[in-house]
C-alpha positions as CSV (number, residue, x, y, z in Angstrom):
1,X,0.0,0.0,0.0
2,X,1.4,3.3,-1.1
3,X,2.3,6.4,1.0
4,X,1.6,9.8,0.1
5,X,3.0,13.1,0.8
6,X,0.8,16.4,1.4
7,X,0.6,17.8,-2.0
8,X,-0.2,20.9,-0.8
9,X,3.6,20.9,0.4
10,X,5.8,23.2,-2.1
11,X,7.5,20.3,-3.1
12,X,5.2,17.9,-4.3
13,X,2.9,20.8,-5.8
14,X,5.3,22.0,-7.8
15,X,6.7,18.4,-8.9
16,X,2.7,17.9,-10.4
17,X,1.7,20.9,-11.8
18,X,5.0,22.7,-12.1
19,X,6.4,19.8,-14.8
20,X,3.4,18.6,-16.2
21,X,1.5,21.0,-18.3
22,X,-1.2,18.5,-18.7
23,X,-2.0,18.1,-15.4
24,X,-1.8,22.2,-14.9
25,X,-3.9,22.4,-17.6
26,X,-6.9,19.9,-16.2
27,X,-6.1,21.6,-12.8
28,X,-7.0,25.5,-14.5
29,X,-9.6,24.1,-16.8
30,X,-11.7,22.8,-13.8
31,X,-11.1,25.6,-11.3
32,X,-10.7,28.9,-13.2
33,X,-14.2,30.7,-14.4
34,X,-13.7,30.5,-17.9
35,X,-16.4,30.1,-20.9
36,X,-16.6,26.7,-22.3
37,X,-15.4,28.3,-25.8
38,X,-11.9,29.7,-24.0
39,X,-11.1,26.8,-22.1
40,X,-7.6,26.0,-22.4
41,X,-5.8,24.1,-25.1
42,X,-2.4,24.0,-24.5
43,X,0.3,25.7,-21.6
44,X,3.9,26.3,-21.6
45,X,5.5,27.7,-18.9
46,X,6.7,31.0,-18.0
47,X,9.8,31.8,-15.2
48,X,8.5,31.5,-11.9
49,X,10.0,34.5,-10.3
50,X,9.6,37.7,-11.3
51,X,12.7,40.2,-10.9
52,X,11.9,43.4,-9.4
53,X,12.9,46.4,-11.7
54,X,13.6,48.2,-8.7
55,X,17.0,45.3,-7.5
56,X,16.5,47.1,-4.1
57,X,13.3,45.5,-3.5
58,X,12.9,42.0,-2.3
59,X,12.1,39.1,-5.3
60,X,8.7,38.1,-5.8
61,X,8.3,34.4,-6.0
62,X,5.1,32.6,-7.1
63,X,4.4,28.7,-7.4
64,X,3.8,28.2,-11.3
65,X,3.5,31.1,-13.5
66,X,2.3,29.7,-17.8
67,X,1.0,31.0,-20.9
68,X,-1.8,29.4,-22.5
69,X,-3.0,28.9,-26.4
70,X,-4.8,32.4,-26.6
71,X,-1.9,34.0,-24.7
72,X,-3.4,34.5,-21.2
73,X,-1.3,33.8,-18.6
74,X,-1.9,32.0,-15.2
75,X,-0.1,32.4,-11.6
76,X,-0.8,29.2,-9.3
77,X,0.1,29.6,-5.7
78,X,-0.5,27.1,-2.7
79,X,-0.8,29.2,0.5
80,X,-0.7,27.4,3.7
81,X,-1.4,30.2,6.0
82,X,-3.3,33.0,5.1
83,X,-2.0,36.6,6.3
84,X,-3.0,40.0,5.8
85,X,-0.4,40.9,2.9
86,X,-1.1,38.0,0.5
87,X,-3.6,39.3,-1.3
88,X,-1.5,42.2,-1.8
89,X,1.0,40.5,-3.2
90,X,-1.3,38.5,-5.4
91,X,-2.5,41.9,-6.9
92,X,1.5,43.1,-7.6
93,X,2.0,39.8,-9.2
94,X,-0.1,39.8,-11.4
95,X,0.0,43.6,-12.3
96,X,3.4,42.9,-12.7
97,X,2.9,39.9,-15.3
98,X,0.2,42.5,-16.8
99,X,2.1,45.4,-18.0
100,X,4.8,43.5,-18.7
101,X,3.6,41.8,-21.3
102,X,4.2,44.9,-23.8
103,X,7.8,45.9,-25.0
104,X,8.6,49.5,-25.7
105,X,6.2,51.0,-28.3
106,X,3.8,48.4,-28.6
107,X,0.4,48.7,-28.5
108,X,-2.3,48.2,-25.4
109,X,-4.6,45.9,-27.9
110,X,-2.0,43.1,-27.3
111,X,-2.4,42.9,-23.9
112,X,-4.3,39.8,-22.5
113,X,-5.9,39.3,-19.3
114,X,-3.8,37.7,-16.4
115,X,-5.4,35.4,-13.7
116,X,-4.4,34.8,-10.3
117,X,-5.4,31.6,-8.6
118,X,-4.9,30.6,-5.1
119,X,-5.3,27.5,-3.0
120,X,-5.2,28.4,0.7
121,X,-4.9,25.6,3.3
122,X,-6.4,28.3,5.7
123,X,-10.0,30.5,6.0
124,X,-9.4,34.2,5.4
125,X,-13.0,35.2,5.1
126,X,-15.2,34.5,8.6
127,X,-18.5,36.0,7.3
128,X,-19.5,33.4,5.1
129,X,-19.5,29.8,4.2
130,X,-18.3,30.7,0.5
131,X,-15.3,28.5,-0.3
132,X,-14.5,29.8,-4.0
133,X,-13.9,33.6,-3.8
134,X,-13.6,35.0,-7.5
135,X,-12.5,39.1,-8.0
136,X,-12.5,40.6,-11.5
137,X,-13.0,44.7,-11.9
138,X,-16.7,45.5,-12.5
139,X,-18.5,48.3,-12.9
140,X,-20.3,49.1,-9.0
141,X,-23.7,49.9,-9.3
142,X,-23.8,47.2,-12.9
143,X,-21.0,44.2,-12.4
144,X,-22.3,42.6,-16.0
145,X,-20.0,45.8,-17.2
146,X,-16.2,44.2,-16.9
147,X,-12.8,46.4,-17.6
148,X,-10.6,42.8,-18.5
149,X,-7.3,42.5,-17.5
150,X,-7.3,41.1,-13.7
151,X,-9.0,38.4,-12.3
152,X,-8.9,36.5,-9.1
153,X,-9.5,33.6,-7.6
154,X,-9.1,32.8,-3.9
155,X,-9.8,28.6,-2.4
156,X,-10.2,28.0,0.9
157,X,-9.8,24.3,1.1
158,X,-11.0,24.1,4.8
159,X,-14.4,25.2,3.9
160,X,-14.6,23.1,0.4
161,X,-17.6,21.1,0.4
162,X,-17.8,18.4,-2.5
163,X,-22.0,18.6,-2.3
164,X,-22.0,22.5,-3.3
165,X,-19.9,21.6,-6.7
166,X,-22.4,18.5,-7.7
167,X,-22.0,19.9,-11.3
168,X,-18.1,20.5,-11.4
169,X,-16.8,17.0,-11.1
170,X,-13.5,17.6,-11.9
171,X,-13.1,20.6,-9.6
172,X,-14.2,18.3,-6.8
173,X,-12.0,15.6,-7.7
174,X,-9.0,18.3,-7.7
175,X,-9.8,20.1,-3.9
176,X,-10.4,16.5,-2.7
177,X,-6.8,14.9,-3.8
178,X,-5.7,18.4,-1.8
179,X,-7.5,18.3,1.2
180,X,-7.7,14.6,1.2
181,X,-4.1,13.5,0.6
182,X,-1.5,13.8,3.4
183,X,1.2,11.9,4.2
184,X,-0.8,10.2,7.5
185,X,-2.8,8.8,4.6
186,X,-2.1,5.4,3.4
187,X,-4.6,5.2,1.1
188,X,-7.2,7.1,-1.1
189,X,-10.8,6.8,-2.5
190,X,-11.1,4.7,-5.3
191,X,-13.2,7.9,-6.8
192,X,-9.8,9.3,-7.3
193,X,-7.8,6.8,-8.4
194,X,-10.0,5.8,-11.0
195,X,-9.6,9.8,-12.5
196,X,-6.7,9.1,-15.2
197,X,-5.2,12.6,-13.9
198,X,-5.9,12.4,-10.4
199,X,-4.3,8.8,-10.2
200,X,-1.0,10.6,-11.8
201,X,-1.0,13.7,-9.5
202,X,-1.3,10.7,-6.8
203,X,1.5,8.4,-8.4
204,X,3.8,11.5,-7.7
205,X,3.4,12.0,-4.0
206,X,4.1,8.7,-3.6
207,X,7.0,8.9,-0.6
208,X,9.1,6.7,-2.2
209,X,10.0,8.4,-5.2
210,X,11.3,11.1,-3.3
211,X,15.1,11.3,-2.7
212,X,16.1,11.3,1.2
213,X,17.2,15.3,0.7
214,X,14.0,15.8,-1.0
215,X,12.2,14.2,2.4
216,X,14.5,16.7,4.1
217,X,13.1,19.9,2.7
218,X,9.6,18.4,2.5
219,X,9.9,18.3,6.6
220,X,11.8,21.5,6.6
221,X,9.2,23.3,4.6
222,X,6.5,21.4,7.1
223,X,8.5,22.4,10.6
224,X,8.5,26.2,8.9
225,X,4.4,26.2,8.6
226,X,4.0,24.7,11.9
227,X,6.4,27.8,13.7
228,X,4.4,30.4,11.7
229,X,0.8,28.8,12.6
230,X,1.9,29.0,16.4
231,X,3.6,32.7,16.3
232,X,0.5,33.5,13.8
233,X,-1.9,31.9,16.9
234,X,0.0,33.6,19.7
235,X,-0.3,37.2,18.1
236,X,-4.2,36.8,17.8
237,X,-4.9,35.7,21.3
238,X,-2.2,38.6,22.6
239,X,-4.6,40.8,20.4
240,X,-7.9,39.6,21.5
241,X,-6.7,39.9,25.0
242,X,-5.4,43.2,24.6
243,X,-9.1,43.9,23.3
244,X,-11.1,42.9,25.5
245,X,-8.4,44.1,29.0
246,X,-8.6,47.7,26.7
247,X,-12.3,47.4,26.4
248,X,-13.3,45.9,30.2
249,X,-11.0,49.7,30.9
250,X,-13.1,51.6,29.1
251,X,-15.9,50.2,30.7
252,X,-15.0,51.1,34.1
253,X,-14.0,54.6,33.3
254,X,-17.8,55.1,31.6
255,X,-19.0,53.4,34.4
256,X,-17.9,55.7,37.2
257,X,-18.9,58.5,34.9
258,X,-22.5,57.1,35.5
259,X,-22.3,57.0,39.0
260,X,-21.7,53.0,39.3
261,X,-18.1,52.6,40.1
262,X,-18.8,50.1,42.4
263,X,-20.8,47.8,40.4
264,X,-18.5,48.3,37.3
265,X,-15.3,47.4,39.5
266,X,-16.2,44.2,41.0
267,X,-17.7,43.2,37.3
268,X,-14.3,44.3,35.8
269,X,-12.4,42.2,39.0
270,X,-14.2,38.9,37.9
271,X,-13.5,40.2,34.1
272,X,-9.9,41.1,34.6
273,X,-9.6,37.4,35.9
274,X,-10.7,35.8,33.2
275,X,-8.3,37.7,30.9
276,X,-5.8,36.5,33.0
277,X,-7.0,32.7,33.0
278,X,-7.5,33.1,29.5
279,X,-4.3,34.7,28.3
280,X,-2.5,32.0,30.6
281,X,-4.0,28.8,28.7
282,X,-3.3,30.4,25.3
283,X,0.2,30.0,26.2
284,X,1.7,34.0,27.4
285,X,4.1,34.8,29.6
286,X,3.5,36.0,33.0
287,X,4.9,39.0,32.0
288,X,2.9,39.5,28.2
289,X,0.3,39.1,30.9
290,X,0.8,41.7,33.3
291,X,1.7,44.2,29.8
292,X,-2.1,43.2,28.5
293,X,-3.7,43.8,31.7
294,X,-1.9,46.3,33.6
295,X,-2.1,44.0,37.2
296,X,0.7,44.0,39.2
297,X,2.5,40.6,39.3
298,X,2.3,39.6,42.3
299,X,-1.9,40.2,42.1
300,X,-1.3,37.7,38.9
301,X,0.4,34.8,40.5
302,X,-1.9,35.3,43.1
303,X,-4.8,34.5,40.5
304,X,-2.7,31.2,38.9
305,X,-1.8,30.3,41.9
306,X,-5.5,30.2,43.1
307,X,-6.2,27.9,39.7
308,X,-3.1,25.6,40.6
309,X,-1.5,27.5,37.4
310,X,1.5,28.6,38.7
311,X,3.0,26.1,41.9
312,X,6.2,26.7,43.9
């Protein structure tokens, strides 16, 4: 029985649809929003990072960057964690592929539209259910009037849910070989092996063809995701606590504004607390603690001590 590596990995992504233009091609044809009269033909690909004009500035790097039959070009990226200044960079990527496109003197008629897709083994959008996310520059009050050029499109894999895409099957067998493989998994659905391209993307995670330095930087590139997902979860709960202790403040100082100083405080006491039991089991320091909260230190050991937190 065979054992598979995560494709979402940069390693194993790129080894499947960085070398195999028929594979990348199935992979865009399913996923990106194109008309059934512009799906794609043929690929070939393009350098994957783009040199900054400017050498003072730092490279750009993207996954897989190609050029298909009509000249549009493509930008694949597998994001593991989502932060605040990807889809930035998404947008300078692609502007960058964009205007590039035209040598000195040519003209703007030959420019074709550039698409940015993204995989993201993360949730970036907490207001809605919506898995596939797809941007393109409308008109606002009427978005049937299009200015072409850019286009988007943003995957949360978390939130994919095979039942919503009944009518895309080979979209839904691509997110499922994505979300389903990893390299706990010793097996797969027969759904997907039976999928010619699926069963090929599959044969290629398969941990023995890899080279022993090739394992290396697969668990490299693995032990660097897991120290950004715990810094990534230390600075939210640091910020939440930092809101509510700022918040449970301004309370009190409204409060005795109101006459109710009393009330407020011993509602704040119980509050305060909390934060500290709170900030405690999501993993700060006693002194992150006492910088969120403003208590003294010895009124916060006294707190852990009294929940067998902290012990001599």
């Amino acid at each position: 029985m065979a054992r598979y590596l995560d494709p979402k990995n940069d390693l194993p992504f790129k080894r499947i649809f960085g070398d195999h233009p028929d594979l990348l091609k199935s992979f865009l044809n399913a996923l990106m929003p194109l008309e059934a009269n512009q799906q794609i033909e043929s690929l070939e690909y393009l350098r994957a990072e783009q040199v900054p004009e400017n050498p003072a500035k730092k490279n750009s790097i993207v996954d897989v960057r190609c050029k298909d039959n009509f000249g549009r070009q493509f930008i694949v990226e597998m994001q593991m964690l989502w932060n605040s200044a990807f889809s930035s960079r998404m947008v300078f990527n692609a502007s960058k592929a964009y205007v590039r496109q035209l040598d000195e003197n040519e003209h703007y008629s030959l420019l074709q539209p550039v698409y940015g897709l993204a995989i993201l083994n993360d949730i970036f959008d907490r207001k809605t259910t919506e898995f596939y996310h797809h941007y393109r520059i409308v008109n606002y009050k009427n978005t049937e009037e299009i200015i072409k050029g850019l286009e988007f499109v943003l995957v949360e894999l978390p939130k994919f849910v095979p039942e919503k895409w009944a009518d895309r099957r080979m979209a839904v067998l691509w997110l499922r070989f994505l979300k389903e493989t990893e390299r706990s998994c010793l097996d797969v659905s027969d759904d997907l092996k039976e999928n010619d391209d699926i069963r090929r993307a599959l044969a290629m995670c398969e941990e023995g063809t890899f080279t022993a330095a090739e394992l290396e930087a697969y668990d490299k590139y693995l032990d660097i995701i897991r120290t950004e997902k715990s810094l990534l979860a230390e600075s939210r709960a640091e910020g939440e606590a930092k809101g509510l202790a700022k918040g449970l403040l301004k309370g009190r100082a409204e409060g005795k504004a109101e006459g109710r100083a009393e009330g407020i405080a011993e509602g704040e006491a119980k509050s305060l607390i909390a934060v500290v039991r709170n900030c405690k089991r999501s993993g700060l320091s006693v002194e992150q603690i006492r910088d969120i909260t403003g208590l003294e230190m010895e009124r916060i050991m006294e707190i852990l001590r009294s929940d067998g937190e902290v012990r001599h």
